[in-house]
C-alpha positions, 0 to 999 in steps of 0.5 A: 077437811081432815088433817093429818100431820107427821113429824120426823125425830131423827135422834129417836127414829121415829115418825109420829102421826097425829090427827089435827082436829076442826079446833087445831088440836091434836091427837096421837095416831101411830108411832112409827120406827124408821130403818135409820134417822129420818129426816126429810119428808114428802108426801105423794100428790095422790096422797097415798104414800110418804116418802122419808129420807134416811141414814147413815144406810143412805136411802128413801123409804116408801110408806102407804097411808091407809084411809085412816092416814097409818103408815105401811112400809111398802119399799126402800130404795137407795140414794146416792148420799145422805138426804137433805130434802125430798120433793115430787113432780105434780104427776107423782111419778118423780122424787127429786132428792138433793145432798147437802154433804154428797152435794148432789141431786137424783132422781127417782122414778116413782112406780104405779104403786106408789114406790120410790124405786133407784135413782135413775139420773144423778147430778153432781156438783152441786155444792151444799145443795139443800133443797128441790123445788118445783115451780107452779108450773111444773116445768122447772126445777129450783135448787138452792145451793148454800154455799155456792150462793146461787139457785140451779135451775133445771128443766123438768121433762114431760117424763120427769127427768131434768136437763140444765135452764139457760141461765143455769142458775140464779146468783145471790149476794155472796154470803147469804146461803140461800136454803128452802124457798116456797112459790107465790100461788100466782106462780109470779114469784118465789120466795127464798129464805137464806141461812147465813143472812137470815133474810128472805128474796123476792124473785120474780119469774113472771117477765117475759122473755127476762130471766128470773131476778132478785127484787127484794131481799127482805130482813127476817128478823130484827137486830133487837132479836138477835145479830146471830142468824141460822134460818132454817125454813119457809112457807106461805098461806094457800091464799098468798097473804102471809109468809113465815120463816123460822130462826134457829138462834133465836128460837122464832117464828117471823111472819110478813104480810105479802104485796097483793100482787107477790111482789114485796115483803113487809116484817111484821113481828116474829112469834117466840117458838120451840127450842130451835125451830128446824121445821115447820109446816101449815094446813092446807086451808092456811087455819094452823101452823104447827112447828118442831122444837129440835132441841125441845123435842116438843111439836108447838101448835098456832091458830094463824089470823087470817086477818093480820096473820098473827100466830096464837099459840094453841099447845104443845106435844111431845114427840120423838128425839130432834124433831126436824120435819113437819109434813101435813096432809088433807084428807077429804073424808072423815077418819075413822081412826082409833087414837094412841094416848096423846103428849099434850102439855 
């Protein structure tokens, strides 16, 4: 299994694509200047397209990967507000866009080549909505709301488009700022991170015939760490074993140990990081963690444990100005690729 990881640098316009190998090292491949600050990445379920969000020209720009993972801009399609995070359906033939500042959600259909078109069906309303996602199931539609304090809930359309879940939305203690969230692989339980608080939720959506409800809100961090929070990010191993959550303030990685059913948290420590951690992503076989300093400008590379899911540190690259996003992809074949000089520091 190839890996290939891009990282977004808005401050430098700038996305930077690197072949990850066996051993979790990196090399530099490509070097892509963006038509506006990028922020916000997806890639294509196919993996034939990345797809970035930019501004202030408020739009989604369509990139083909070639087989050795190069980026070709292949379209741009407007927005109706600055993104904040992107994400598809399972099919490919959607991207969900939310608006933290235009407080909104769209949606944009997906051509048979590949490319983001106009957004075909917009939702407002939503304030400082800060992230779609979809379920395992593919049915419904999460969205956080930060300072609503609650998640909207949409149900997705066999074509791709949304219409509003009874109940409409899933509210959280006033004051948290739920952010971004990830799904427990049995499609039993979410996970919330929540900005304001830094702690994470626990929701079940398994029971039947019962809404979806909070069962654990769990600490991110300890107090000795730091009383300030600015969470940021979330993401789970493919196995479903180990959580992590990244902290702003305190410029760290937590990490908890998931209950064999999904259903609870424990802390277990928390890994010193990049400079304001704003993203992070983890391979698809759950080996690597790799985290985007945003005042360090510097990408940060850790070997996950498989058995306590503790993070060695492995290096650190330079990339573009503010590194934000961290989108990582898997590549079944082996790449014949012709690396750019690496940043290894």
């Amino acid at each position: 299994m190839q890996h290939i990881v891009y990282v977004a640098s808005p401050e430098s316009q700038q996305i930077h694509v690197w072949h990850m190998d066996c051993h979790g090292a990196l090399t530099l491949l490509q070097v892509m200047d963006t038509p506006g600050q990028g922020q916000p990445m997806a890639i294509h379920p196919a993996n034939t397209h990345l797809y970035i969000g930019v501004r202030p020209d408020f739009g989604v720009i369509s990139y083909r990967i070639d087989e050795q993972a190069l980026l070709t801009k292949a379209g741009m399609a407007p927005l109706p507000g600055s993104p904040t995070q992107l994400t598809t359906n399972f099919q490919g033939t959607m991207l969900y866009c939310v608006s933290y500042t235009g407080n909104c959600l769209s949606v944009s259909p997906i051509n048979t080549q590949g490319v983001v078109n106009a957004p075909q069906q917009t939702i407002q309303g939503l304030t400082s909505c800060h992230s779609a996602n979809v379920d395992t199931t593919n049915q419904w539609l999460w969205v956080p709301c930060l300072h609503e304090d609650r998640i909207r809930l949409y149900m997705i359309s066999e074509s791709g488009y949304l219409s509003p879940f009874n109940p409409a939305a899933l509210e959280s203690t006033p004051g948290t700022g739920p952010r971004h969230m990830t799904f427990h692989p049995s499609g039993n339980y979410a996970y919330v991170i929540n900005e304001l608080s830094g702690t994470v939720n626990v929701i079940a959506i398994n029971a039947i015939n019962s809404n979806p409800r909070i069962v654990q809100t769990a600490d991110m961090l300890a107090r000795s760490i730091s009383d300030t929070r600015w969470a940021a990010d979330i993401h789970i191993t493919p196995d479903g074993r180990w959580l992590y959550c990244c902290d702003r303030i305190s410029s760290v990685i937590s990490r908890f140990e998931i209950s064999e059913n999904g259903s609870a948290l424990t802390l277990l420590g928390a890994q010193e990081t990049e400079t304001q951690p704003r993203g992070f992503n983890i391979d698809s076989q759950g080996r690597f963690l790799v985290a985007a300093g945003q005042k360090s400008h510097h990408i940060a590379v850790y070997a996950i444990d498989r058995r306590h899911g503790g993070l060695t540190p492995l290096a650190r690259y330079m990339v573009g100005k503010g590194p934000m996003w961290v989108s990582i992809l898997a590549k079944q074949q082996e790449l014949a690729f012709y690396p750019d000089s690496s940043s290894r520091d």
